[in-house]
VMD Tcl script that draws the C-alpha trace (Angstrom):
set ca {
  {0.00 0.00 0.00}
  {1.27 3.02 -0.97}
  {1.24 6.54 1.01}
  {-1.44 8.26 -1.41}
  {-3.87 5.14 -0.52}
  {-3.34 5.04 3.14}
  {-4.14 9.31 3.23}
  {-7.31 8.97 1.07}
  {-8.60 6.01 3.24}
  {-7.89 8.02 6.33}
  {-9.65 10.83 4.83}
  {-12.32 9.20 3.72}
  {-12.73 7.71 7.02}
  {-12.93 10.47 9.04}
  {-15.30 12.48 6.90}
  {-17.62 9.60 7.52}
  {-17.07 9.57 10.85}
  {-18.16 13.14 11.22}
  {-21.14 12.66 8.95}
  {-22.70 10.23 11.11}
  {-21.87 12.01 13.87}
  {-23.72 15.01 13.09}
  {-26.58 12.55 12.12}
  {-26.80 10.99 15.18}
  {-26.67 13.82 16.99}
  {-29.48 16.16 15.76}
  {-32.11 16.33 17.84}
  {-35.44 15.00 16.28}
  {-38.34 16.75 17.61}
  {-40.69 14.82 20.25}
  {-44.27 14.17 18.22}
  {-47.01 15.63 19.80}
  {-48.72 12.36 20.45}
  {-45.69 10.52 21.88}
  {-46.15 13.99 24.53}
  {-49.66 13.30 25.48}
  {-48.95 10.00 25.85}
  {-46.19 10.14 28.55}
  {-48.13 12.98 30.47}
  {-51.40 10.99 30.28}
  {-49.22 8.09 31.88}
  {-48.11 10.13 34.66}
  {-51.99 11.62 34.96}
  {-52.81 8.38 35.46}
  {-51.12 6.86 38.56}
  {-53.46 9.52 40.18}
  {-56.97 8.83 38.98}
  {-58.50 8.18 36.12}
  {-58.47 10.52 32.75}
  {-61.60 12.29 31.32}
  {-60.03 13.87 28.93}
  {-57.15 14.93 27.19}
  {-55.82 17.63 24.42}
  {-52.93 18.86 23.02}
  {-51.99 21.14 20.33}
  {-50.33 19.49 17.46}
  {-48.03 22.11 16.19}
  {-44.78 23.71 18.30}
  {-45.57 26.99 19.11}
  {-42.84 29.74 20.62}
  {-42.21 29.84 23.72}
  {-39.80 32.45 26.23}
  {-38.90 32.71 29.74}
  {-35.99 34.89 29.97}
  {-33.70 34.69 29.06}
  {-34.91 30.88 27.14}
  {-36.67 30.63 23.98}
  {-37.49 27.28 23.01}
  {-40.78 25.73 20.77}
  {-43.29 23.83 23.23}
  {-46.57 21.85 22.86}
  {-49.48 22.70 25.00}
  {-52.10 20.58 26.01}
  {-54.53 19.51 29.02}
  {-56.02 16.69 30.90}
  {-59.15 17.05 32.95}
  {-59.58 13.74 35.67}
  {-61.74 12.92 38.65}
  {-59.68 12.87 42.16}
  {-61.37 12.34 44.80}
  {-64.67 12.47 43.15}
  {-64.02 15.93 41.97}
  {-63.22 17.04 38.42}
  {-60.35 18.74 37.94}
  {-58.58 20.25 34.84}
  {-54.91 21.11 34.16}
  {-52.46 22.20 31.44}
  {-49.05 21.58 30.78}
  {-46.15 22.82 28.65}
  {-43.80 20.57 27.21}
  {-40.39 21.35 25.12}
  {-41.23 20.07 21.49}
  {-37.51 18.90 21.43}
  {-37.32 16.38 24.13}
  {-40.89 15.94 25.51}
  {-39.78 17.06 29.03}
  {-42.90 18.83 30.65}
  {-41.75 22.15 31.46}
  {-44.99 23.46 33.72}
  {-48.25 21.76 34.91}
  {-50.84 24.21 36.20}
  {-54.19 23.72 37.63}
  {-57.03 25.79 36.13}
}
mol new
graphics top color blue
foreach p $ca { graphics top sphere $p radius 0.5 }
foreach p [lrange $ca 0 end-1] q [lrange $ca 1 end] { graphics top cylinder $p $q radius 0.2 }
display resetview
């Protein structure tokens, strides 16, 4: 094997390497649904669910100083024989709820 071979291959190499590096790394946004579904799960352990919403498309979203796109959405259950109804905000990224309010 010459020199000119054993450069390219290296090359070639490590220009893959960082291509599916950056590919593996992007973050792919959390679907809406896939949301829901883990905050109707946690919901759950406390009562049973009535109802549930949430919007399907990212919206904006700032606290200072962040600025991130978030899903909204709401569950409305019965504890302790009363209805109650709360939203959330979740980060569209990762699905991490962010707030869960009462209203």
């Amino acid at each position: 094997m010459n020199w000119k071979t054993f450069l390219a291959g290296i090359a070639i190499g490590a220009a893959a390497g960082y291509a599916v590096n950056e590919t593996v790394h992007q973050t792919v946004p959390t679907s809406a649904d896939s949301v829901l579904s883990k905050v109707k799960k946690a919901f759950k352990e406390n009562g049973p669910i009535d109802g549930s919403w949430i919007q399907m498309a990212a919206e904006d979203y700032e606290k200072y100083p962040f600025k991130t796109k978030v899903y909204r959405g709401g569950i409305s259950m019965t504890e302790g024989g009363e209805k109650k109804q709360y939203e959330f905000i979740a980060d569209a990224k990762t699905g991490i709820v962010l707030d869960v309010y009462p209203i």
